[in-house]
C-alpha positions in Angstrom: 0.0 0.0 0.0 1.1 3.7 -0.8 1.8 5.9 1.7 1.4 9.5 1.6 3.3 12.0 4.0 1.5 15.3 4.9 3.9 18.3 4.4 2.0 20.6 6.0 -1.2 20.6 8.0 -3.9 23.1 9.3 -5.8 22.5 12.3 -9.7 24.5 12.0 -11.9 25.8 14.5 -14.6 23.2 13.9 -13.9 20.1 12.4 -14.6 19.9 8.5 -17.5 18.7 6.7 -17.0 19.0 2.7 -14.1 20.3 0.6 -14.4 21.9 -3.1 -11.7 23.1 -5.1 -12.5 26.0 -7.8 -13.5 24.3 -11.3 -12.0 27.9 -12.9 -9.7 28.5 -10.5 -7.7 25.1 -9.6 -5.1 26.3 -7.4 -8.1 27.8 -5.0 -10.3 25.7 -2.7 -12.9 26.1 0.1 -13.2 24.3 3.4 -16.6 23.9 4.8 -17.2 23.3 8.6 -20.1 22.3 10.2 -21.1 21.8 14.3 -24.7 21.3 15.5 -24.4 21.8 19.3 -26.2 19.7 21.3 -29.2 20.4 23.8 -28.7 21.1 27.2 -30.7 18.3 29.2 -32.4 19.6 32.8 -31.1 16.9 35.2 -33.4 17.5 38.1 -34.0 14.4 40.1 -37.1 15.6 42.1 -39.3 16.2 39.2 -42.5 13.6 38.2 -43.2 12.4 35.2 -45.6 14.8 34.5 -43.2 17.7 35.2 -40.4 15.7 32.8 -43.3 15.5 29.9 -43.5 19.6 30.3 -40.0 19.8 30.4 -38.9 17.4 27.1 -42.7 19.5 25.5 -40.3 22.7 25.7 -36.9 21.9 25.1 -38.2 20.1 21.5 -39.6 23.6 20.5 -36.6 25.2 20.7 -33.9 24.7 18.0 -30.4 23.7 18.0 -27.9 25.6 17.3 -25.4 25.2 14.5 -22.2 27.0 13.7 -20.3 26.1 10.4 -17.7 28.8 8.4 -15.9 28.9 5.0 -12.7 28.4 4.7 -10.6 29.7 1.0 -7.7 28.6 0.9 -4.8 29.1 -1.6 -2.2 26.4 -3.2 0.8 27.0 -4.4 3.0 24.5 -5.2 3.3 22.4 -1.6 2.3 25.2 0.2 -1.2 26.0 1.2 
């Protein structure tokens, strides 16, 4: 099996979801990141079931949050 050896690495923000180089522009492509944070669960250990049926009623109407960026990024030669 071939091995390849990085040269050079970045490390993003949030971790990456798609890459797409330029069609026009080869030398030119953009890194896409993606996070969907997760919702915050009440762990109260007095409540009835009742109360808990309330509870998961509300937290499902609110939505989660998601943060993603764009990333361009330039290559030339090895260097990015």
């Amino acid at each position: 099996m071939t091995s390849i050896n990085s040269t050079q690495s970045l490390v993003l923000d949030l971790p990456p979801s798609c890459i797409e180089f330029c069609p026009v522009a080869r030398d030119y492509l953009v890194v896409g990141t993606y996070f969907l944070e997760k919702k915050e669960q009440d762990a109260s250990v007095g409540d009835t079931a009742e109360d808990d049926d309330e509870k998961s009623g509300d937290a499902d109407k609110k939505p989660q949050t998601r943060t993603g960026s764009l990333v361009l990024l330039r290559v030339e030669g090895d260097e990015v």
